[in-house]
VOKOL-793592 format. One record per atom (N, C-alpha, C): atom name; y, x, z. Coordinates in nm, 4 decimals. Layout:
N
  at     north      east        up
  CA         Y         X         Z
...
END
This chain:
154
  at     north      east        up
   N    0.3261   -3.0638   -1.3383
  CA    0.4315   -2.9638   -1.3373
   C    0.5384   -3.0069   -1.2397
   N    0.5910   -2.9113   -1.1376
  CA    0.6625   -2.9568   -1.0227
   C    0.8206   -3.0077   -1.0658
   N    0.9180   -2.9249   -1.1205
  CA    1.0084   -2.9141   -1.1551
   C    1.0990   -2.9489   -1.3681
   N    0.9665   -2.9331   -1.4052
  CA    0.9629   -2.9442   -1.5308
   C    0.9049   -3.0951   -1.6061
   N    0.9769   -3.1431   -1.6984
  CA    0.9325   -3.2878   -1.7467
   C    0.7697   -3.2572   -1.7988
   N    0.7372   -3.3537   -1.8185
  CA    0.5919   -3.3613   -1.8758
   C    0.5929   -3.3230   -2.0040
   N    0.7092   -3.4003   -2.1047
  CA    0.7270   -3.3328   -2.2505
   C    0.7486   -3.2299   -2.3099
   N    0.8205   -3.0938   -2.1921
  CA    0.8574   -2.9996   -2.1904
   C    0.7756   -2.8591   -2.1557
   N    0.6962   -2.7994   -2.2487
  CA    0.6233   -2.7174   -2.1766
   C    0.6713   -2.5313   -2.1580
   N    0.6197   -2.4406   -2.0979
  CA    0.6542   -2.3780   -2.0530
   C    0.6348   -2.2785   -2.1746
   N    0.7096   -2.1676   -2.2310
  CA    0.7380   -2.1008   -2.2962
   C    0.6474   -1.9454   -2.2640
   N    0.6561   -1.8676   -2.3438
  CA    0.6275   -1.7617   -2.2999
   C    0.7393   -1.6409   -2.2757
   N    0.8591   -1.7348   -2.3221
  CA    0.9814   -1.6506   -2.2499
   C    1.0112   -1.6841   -2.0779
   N    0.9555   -1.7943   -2.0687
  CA    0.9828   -1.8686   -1.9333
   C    0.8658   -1.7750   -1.8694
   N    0.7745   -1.7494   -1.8830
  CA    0.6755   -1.6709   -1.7793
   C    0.7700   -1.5383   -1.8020
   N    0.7665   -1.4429   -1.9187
  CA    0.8285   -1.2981   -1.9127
   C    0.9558   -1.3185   -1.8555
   N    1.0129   -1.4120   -1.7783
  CA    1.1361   -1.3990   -1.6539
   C    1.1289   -1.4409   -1.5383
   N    1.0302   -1.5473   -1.5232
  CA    1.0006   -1.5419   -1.3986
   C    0.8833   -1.5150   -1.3082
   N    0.7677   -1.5004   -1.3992
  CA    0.6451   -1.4246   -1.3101
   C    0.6632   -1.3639   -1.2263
   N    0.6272   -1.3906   -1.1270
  CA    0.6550   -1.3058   -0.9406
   C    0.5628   -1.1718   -1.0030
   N    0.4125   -1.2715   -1.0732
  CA    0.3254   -1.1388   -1.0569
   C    0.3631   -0.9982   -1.1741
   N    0.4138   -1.0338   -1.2163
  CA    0.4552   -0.9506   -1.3631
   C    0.5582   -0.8389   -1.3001
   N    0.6858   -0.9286   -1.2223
  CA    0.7956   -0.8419   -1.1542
   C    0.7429   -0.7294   -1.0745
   N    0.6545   -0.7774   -0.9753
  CA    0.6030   -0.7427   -0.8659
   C    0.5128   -0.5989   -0.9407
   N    0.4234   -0.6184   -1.0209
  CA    0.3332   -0.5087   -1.0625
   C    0.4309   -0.4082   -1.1433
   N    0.5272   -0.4070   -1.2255
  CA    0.5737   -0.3682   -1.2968
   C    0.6838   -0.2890   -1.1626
   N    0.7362   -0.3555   -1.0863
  CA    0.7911   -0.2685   -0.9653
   C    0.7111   -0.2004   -0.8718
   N    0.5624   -0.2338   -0.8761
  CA    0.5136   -0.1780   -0.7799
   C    0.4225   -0.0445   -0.9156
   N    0.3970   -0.0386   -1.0443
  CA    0.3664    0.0853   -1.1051
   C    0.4735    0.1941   -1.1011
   N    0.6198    0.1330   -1.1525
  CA    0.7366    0.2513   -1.0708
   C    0.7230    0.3105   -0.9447
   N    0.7580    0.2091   -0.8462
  CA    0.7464    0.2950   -0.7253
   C    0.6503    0.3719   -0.6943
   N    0.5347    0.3410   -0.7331
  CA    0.4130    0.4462   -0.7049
   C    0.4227    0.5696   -0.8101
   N    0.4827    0.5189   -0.8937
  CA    0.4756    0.6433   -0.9787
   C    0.5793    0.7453   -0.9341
   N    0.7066    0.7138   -0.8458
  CA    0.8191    0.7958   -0.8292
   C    0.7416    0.8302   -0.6556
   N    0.6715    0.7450   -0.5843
  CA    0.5838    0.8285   -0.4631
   C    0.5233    0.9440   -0.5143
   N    0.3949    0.9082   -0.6001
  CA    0.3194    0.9872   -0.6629
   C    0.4127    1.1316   -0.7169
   N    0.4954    1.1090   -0.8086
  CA    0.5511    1.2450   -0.7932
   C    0.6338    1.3442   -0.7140
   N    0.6265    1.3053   -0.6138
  CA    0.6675    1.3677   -0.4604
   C    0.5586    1.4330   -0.4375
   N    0.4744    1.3366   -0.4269
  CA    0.3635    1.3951   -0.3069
   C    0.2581    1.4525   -0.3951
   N    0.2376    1.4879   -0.5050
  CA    0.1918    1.5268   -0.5863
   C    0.1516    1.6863   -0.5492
   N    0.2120    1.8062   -0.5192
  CA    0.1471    1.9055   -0.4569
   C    0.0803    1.9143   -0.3500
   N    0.0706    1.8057   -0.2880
  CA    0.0382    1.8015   -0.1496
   C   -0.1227    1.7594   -0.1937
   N   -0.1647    1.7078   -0.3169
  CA   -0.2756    1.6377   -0.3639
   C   -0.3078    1.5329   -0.3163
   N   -0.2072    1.4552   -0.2648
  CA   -0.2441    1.3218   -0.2361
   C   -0.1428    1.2201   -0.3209
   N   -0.2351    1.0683   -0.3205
  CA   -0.1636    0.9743   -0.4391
   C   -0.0984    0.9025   -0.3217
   N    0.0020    0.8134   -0.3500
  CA    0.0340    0.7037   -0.2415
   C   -0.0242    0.6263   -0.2158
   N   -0.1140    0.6046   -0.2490
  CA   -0.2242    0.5186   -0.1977
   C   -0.3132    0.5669   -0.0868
   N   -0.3516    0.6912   -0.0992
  CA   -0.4364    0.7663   -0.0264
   C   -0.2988    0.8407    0.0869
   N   -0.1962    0.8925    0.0672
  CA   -0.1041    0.8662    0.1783
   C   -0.0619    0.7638    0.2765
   N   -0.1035    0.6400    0.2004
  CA   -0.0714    0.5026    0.2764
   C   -0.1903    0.4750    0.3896
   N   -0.3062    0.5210    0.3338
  CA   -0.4046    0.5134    0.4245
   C   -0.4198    0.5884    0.5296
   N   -0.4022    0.7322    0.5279
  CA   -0.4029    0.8270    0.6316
   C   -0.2707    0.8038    0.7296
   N   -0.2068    0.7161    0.6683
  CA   -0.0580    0.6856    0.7577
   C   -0.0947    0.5611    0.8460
   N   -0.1970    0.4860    0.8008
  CA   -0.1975    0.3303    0.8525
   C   -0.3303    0.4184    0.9586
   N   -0.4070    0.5017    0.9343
  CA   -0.5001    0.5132    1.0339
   C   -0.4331    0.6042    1.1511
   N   -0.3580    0.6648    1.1418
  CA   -0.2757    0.7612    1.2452
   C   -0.1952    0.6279    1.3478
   N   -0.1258    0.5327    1.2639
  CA   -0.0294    0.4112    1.3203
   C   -0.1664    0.3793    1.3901
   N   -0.2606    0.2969    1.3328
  CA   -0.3321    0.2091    1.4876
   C   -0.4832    0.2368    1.3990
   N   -0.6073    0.3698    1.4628
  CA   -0.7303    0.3288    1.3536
   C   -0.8499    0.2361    1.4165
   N   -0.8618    0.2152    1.2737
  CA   -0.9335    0.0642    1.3132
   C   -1.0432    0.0912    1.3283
   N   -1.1766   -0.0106    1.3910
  CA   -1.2433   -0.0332    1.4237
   C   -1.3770   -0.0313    1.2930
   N   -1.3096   -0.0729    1.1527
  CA   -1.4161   -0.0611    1.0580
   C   -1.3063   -0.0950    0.9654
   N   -1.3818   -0.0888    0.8455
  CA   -1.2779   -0.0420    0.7102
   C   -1.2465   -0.2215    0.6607
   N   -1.3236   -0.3475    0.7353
  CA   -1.2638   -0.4139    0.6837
   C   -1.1218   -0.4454    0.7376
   N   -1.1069   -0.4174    0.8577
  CA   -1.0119   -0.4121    0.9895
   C   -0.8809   -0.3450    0.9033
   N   -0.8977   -0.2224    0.8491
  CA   -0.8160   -0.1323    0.7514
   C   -0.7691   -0.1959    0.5989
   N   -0.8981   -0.2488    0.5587
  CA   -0.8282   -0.3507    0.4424
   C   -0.7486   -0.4499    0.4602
   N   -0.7684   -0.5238    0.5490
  CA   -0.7133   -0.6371    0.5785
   C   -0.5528   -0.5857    0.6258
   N   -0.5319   -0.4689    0.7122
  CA   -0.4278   -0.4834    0.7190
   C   -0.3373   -0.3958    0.6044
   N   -0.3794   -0.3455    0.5034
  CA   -0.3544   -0.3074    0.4039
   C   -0.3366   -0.3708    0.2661
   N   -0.3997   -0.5032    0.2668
  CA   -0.3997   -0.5833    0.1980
   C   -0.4797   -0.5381    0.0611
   N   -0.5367   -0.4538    0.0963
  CA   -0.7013   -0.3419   -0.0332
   C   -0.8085   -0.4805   -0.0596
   N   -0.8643   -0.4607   -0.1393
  CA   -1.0067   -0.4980   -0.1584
   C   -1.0850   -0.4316   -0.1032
   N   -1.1539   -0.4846    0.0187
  CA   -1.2703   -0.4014    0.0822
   C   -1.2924   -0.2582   -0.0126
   N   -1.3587   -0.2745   -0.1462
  CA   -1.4799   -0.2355   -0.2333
   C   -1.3703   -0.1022   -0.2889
   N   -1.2747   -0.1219   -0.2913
  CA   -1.1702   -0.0173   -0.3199
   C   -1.1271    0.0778   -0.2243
   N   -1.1085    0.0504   -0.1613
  CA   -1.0480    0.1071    0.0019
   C   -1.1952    0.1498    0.0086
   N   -1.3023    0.1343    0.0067
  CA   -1.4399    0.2163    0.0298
   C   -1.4180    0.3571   -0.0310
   N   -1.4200    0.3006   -0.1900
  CA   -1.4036    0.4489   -0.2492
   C   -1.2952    0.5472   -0.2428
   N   -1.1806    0.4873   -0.2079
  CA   -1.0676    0.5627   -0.1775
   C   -1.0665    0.6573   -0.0755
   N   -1.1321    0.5907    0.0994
  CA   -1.1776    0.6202    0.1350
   C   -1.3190    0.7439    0.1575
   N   -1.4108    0.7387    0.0901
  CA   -1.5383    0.8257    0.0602
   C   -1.4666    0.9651    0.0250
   N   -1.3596    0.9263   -0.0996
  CA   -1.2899    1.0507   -0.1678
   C   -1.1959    1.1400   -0.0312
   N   -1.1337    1.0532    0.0583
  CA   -1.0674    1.1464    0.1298
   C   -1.1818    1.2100    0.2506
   N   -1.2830    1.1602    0.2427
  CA   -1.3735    1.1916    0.3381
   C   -1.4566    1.3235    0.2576
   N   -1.4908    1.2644    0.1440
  CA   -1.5420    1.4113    0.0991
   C   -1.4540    1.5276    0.0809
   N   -1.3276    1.5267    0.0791
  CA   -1.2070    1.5618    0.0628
   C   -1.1794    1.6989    0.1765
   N   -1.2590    1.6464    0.2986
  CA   -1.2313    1.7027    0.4054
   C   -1.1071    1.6121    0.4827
   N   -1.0464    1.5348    0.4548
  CA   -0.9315    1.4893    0.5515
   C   -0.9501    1.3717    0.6113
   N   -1.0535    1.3098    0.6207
  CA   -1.1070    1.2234    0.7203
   C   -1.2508    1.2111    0.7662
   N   -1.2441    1.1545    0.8645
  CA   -1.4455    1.1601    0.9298
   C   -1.4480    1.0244    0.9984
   N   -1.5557    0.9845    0.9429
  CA   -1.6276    0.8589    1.0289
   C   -1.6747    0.8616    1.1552
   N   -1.6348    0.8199    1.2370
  CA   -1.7302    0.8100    1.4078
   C   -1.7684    0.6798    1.4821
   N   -1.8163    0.6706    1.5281
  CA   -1.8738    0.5538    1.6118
   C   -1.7351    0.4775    1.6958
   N   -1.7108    0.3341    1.6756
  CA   -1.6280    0.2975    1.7759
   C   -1.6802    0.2670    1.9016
   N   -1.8074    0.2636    1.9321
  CA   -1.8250    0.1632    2.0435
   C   -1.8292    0.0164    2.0507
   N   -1.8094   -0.0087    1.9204
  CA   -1.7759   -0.1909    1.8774
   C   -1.9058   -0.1947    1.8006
   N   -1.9767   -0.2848    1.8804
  CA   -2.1376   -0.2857    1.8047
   C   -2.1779   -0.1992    1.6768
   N   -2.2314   -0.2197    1.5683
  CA   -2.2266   -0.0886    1.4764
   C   -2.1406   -0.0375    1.3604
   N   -1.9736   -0.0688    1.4209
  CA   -1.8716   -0.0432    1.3508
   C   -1.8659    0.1504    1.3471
   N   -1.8142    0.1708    1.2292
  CA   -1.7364    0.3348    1.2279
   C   -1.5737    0.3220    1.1940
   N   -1.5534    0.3849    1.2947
  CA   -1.3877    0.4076    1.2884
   C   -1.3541    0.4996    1.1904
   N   -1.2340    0.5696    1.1573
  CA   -1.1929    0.6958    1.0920
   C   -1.1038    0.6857    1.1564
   N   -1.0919    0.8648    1.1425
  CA   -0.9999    0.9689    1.1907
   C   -0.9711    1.0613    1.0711
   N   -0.8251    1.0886    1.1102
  CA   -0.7865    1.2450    1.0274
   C   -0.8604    1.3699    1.0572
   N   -0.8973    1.4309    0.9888
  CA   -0.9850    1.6037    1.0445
   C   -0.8010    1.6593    1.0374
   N   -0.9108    1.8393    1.1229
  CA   -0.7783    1.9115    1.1333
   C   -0.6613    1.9146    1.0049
   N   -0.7900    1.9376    0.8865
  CA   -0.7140    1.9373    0.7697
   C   -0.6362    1.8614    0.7083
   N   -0.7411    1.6925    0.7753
  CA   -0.6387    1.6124    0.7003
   C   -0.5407    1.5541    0.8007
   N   -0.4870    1.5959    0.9502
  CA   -0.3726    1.6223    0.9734
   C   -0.2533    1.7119    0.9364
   N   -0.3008    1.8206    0.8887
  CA   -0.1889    1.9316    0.8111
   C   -0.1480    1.8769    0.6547
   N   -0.2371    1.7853    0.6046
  CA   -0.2049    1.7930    0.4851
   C   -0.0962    1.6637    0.4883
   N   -0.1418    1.5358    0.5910
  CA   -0.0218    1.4664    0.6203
   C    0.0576    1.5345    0.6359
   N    0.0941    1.6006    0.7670
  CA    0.1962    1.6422    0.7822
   C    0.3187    1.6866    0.6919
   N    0.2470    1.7576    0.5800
  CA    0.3152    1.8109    0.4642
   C    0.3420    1.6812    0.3179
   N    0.2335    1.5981    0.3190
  CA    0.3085    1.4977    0.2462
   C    0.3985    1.4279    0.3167
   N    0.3900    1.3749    0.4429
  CA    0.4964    1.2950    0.4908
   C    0.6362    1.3620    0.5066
   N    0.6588    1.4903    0.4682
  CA    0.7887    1.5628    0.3827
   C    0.8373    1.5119    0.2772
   N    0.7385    1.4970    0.2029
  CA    0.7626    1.4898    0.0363
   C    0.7902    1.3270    0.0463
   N    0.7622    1.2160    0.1358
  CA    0.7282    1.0923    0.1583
   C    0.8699    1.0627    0.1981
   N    0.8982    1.1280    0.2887
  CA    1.0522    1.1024    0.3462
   C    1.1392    1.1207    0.2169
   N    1.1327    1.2519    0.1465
  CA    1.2043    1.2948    0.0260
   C    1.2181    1.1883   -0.0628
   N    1.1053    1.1096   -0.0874
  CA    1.0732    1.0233   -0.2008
   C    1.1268    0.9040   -0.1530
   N    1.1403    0.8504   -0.0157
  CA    1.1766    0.7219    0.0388
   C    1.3355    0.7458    0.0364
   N    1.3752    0.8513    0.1047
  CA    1.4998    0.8801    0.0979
   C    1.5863    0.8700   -0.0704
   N    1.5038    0.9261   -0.1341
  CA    1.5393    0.9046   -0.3043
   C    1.5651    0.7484   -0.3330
   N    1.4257    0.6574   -0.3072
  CA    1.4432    0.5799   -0.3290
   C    1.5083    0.4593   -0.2821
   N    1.5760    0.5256   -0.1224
  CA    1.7008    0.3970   -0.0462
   C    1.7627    0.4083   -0.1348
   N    1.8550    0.5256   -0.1465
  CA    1.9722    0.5529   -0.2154
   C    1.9597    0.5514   -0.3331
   N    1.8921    0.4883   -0.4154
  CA    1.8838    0.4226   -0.5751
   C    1.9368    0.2590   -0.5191
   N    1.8339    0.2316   -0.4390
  CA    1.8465    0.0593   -0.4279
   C    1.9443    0.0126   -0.3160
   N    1.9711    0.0918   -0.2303
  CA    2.0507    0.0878   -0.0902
   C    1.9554    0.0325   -0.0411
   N    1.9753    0.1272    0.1420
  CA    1.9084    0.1224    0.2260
   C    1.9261   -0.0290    0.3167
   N    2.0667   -0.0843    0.2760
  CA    2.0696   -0.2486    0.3717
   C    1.9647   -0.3388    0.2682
   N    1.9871   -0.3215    0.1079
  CA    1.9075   -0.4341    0.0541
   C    1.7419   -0.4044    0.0900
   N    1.6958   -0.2408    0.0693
  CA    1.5721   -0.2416    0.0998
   C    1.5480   -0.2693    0.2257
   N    1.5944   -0.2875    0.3580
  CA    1.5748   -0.3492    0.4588
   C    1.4858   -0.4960    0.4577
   N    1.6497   -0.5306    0.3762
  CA    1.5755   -0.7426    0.3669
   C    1.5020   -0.7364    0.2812
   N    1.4981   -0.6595    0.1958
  CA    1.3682   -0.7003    0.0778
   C    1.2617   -0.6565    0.1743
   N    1.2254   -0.5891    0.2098
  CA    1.0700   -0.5483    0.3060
   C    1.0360   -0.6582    0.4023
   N    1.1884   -0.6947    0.4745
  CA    1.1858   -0.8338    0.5540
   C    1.0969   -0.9721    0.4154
   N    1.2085   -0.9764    0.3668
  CA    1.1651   -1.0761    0.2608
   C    0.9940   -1.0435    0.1912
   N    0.9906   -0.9415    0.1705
  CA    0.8468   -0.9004    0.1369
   C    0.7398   -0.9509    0.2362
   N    0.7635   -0.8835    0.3484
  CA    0.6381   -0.9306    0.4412
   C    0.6445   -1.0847    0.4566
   N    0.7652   -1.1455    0.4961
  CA    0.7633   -1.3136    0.4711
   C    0.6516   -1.3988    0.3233
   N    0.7209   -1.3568    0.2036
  CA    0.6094   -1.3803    0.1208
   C    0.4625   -1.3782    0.1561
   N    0.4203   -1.2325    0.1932
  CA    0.3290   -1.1544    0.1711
   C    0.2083   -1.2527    0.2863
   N    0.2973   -1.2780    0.4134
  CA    0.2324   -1.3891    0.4807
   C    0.2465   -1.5028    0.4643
   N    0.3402   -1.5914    0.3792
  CA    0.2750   -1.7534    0.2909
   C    0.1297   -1.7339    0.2110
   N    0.1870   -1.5940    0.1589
  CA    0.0075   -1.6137    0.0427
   C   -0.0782   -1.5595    0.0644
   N   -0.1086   -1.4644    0.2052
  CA   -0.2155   -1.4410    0.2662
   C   -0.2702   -1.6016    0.3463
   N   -0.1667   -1.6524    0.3799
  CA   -0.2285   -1.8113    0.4464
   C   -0.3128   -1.9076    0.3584
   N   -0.2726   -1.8823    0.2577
  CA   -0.3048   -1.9526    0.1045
   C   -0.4482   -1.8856    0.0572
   N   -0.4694   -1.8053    0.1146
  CA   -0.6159   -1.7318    0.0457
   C   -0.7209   -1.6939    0.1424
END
């Protein structure tokens, strides 16, 4: 134990205050849940908004290319994926990179972005101005800092 005597062991009040992972999930089921009800007529979840947003920003070469920078489980991001494809709002094509498939938005599933990333702004905008827009700055700073110690770690 790094910080703690040997005689002294750790409580289960001591984890319910400082678990990163406990904070972290329990803030990250809110926020998705206050995305999710934004974008909710639009029929997309934030998850499946996050994806059609990260493939418009730079699309990748193959879906592990997309997990990775998404930080998904391959095997998840598949099916998430399949669903917006059967969906009509994305299509698989050939990159040219030995026998990788890229994705793209279809017509449709450019209009239907278009119209969640309304409801996305609405919902982000909601949610600066709960937390303020200077702290959510450094926390995203501070976030991605973490986020790359324990991607190095794994």
């Amino acid at each position: 134990m790094s910080e703690q005597s040997v005689d002294q062991e750790t409580t289960p009040l001591d984890v319910a205050r400082t678990c990163a992972a406990l904070y972290s999930r329990v803030f990250s089921r809110l926020v998705t849940r206050h995305y999710n009800h934004h974008l909710s007529d639009t029929g997309l979840r934030i998850t499946q908004f996050s994806i059609l947003n990260a493939i418009k920003l730079s699309p990748p070469n193959s879906i592990n290319e997309l997990a990775e920078l998404l930080g998904m489980e391959r095997t998840s991001l598949q099916r998430t994926v399949e669903k917006l494809i059967a969906k009509g709002l994305l299509q698989s094509q050939p990159t040219g990179h030995k026998r990788s498939l890229g994705l793209a938005l279809t017509p449709e599933g450019e209009e239907i972005y278009q119209q969640a990333l309304v409801r996305w702004e609405e919902a982000h905008g909601e949610f600066t101005d709960m937390v303020g827009a200077d702290d959510w700055s450094e926390t995203v700073g501070k976030l991605r800092r973490y986020s790359g110690k324990l991607q190095s770690t794994l």
